[in-house]
TORMI-33410 format. One record per residue (C-alpha): residue number from 0; residue in one letter; x, y, z. Coordinates in Angstrom, 3 decimals, decimal comma, padded with zeros to 6 digits, always signed. Layout:
BEGIN
<rec><seq>NUM</seq><type>a</type><X>X</X><Y>Y</Y><Z>Z</Z></rec>
...
% end
This chain:
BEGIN
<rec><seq>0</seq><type>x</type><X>+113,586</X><Y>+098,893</Y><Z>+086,146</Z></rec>
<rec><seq>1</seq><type>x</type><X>+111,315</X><Y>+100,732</Y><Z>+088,569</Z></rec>
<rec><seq>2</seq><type>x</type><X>+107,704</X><Y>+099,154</Y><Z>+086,275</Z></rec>
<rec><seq>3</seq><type>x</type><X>+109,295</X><Y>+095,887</Y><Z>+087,075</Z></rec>
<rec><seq>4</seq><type>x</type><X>+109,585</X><Y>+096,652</Y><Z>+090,847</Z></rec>
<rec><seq>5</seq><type>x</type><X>+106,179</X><Y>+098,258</Y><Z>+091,362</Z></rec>
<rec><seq>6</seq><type>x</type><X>+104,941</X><Y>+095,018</Y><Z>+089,519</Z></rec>
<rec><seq>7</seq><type>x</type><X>+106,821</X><Y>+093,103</Y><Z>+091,368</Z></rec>
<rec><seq>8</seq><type>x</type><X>+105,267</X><Y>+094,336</Y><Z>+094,914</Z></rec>
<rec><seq>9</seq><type>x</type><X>+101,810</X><Y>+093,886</Y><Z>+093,486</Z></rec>
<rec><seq>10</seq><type>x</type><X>+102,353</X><Y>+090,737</Y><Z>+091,971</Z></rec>
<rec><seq>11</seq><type>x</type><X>+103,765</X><Y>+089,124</Y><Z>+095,456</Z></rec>
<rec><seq>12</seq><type>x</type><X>+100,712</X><Y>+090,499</Y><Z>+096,826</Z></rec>
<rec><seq>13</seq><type>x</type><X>+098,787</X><Y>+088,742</Y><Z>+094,104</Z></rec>
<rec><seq>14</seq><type>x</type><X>+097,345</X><Y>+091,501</Y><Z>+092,409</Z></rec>
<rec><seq>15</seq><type>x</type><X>+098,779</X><Y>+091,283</Y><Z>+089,306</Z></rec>
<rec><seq>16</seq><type>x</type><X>+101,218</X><Y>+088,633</Y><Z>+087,016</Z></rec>
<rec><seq>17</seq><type>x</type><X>+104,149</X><Y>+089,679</Y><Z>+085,308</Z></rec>
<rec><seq>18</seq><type>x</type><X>+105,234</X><Y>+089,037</Y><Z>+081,792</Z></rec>
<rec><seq>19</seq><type>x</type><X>+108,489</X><Y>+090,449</Y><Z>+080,842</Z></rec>
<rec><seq>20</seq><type>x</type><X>+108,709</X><Y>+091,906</Y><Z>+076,964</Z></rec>
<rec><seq>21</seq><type>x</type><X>+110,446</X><Y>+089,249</Y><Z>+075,762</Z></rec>
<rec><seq>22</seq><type>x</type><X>+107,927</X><Y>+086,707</Y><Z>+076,661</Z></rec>
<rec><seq>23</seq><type>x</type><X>+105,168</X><Y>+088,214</Y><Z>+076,057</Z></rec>
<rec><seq>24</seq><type>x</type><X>+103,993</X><Y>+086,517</Y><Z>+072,854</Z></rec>
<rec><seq>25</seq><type>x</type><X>+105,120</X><Y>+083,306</Y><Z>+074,166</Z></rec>
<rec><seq>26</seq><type>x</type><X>+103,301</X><Y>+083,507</Y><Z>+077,661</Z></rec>
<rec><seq>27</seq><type>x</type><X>+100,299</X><Y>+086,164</Y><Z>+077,322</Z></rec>
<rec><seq>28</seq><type>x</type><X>+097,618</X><Y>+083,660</Y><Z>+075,606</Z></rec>
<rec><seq>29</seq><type>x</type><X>+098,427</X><Y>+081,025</Y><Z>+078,934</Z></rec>
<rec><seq>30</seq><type>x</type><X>+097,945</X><Y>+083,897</Y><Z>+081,240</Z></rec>
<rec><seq>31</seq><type>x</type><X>+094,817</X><Y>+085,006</Y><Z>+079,767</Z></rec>
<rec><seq>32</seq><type>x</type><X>+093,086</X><Y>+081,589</Y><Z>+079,762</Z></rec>
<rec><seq>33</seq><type>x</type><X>+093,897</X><Y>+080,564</Y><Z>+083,385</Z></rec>
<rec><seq>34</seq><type>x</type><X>+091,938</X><Y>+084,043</Y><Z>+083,902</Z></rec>
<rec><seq>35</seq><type>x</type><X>+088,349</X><Y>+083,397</Y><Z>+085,529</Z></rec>
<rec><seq>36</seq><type>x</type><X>+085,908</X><Y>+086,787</Y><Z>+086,669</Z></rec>
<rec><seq>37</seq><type>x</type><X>+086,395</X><Y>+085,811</Y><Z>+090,269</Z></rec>
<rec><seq>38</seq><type>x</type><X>+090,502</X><Y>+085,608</Y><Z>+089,964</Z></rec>
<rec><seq>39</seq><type>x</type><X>+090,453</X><Y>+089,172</Y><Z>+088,350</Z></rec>
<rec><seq>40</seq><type>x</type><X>+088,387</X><Y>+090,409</Y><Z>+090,874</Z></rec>
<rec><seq>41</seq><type>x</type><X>+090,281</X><Y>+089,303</Y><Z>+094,021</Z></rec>
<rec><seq>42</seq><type>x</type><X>+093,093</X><Y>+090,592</Y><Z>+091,783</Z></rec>
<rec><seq>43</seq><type>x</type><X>+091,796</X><Y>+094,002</Y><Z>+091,365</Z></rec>
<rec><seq>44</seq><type>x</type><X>+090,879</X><Y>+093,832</Y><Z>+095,599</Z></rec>
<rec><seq>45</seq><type>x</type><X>+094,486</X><Y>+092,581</Y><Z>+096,307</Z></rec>
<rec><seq>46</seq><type>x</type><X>+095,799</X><Y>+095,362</Y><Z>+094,581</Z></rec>
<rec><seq>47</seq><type>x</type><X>+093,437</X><Y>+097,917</Y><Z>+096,008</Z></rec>
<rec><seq>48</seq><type>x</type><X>+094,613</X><Y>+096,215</Y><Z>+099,421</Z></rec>
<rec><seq>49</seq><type>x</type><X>+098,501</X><Y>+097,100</Y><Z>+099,047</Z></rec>
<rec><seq>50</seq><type>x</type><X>+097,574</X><Y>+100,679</Y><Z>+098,502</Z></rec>
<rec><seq>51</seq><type>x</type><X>+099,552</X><Y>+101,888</Y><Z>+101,603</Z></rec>
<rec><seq>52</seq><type>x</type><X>+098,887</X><Y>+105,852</Y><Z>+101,329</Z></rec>
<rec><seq>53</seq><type>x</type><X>+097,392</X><Y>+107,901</Y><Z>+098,293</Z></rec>
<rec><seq>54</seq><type>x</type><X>+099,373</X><Y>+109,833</Y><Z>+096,201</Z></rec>
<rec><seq>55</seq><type>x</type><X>+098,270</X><Y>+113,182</Y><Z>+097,435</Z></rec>
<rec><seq>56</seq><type>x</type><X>+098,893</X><Y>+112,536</Y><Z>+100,744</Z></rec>
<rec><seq>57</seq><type>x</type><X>+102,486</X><Y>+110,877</Y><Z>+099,970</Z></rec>
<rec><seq>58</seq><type>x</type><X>+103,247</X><Y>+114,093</Y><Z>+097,493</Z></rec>
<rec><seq>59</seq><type>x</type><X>+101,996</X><Y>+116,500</Y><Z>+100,271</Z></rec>
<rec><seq>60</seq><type>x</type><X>+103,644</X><Y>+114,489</Y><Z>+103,163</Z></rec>
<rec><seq>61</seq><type>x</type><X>+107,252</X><Y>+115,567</Y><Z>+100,901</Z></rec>
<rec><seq>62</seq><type>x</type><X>+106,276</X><Y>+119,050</Y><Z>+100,699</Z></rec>
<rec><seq>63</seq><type>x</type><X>+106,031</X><Y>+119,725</Y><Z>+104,585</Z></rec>
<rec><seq>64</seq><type>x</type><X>+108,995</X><Y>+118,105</Y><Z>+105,279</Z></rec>
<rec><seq>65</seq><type>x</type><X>+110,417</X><Y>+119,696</Y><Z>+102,273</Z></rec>
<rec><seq>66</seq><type>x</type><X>+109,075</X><Y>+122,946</Y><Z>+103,575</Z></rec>
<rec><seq>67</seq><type>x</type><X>+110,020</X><Y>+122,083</Y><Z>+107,437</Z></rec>
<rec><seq>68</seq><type>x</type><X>+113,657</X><Y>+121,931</Y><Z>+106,660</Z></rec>
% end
């Protein structure tokens, strides 16, 4: 279940809205029409936002400590 976590941090941050599988069908149409240009934008800057490190510099940070015993 680590999707459903990562989701789950960017959706509390309110870049993004979940929809699990099995609702999908049921719930995706609803979703789509509450969707305006200006919510998907502060969606798409909300989840820039909660970018906390790239994922170079998390990978490297592993290596050297990896590396530095």
């Amino acid at each position: 279940n680590h999707q459903y976590f990562n989701a789950k941090i960017l959706e509390q941050k309110k870049g993004a809205v979940i929809i699990s599988q099995e609702n999908l069908e049921a719930n995706l149409p609803e979703v789509i029409m509450k969707l305006t240009r200006k919510t998907c934008e502060q969606m798409a800057i909300n989840a820039k936002l909660s970018i906390q490190n790239s994922p170079c510099e998390i990978i490297y940070k592993y290596c050297l400590a990896v590396h530095e015993g």
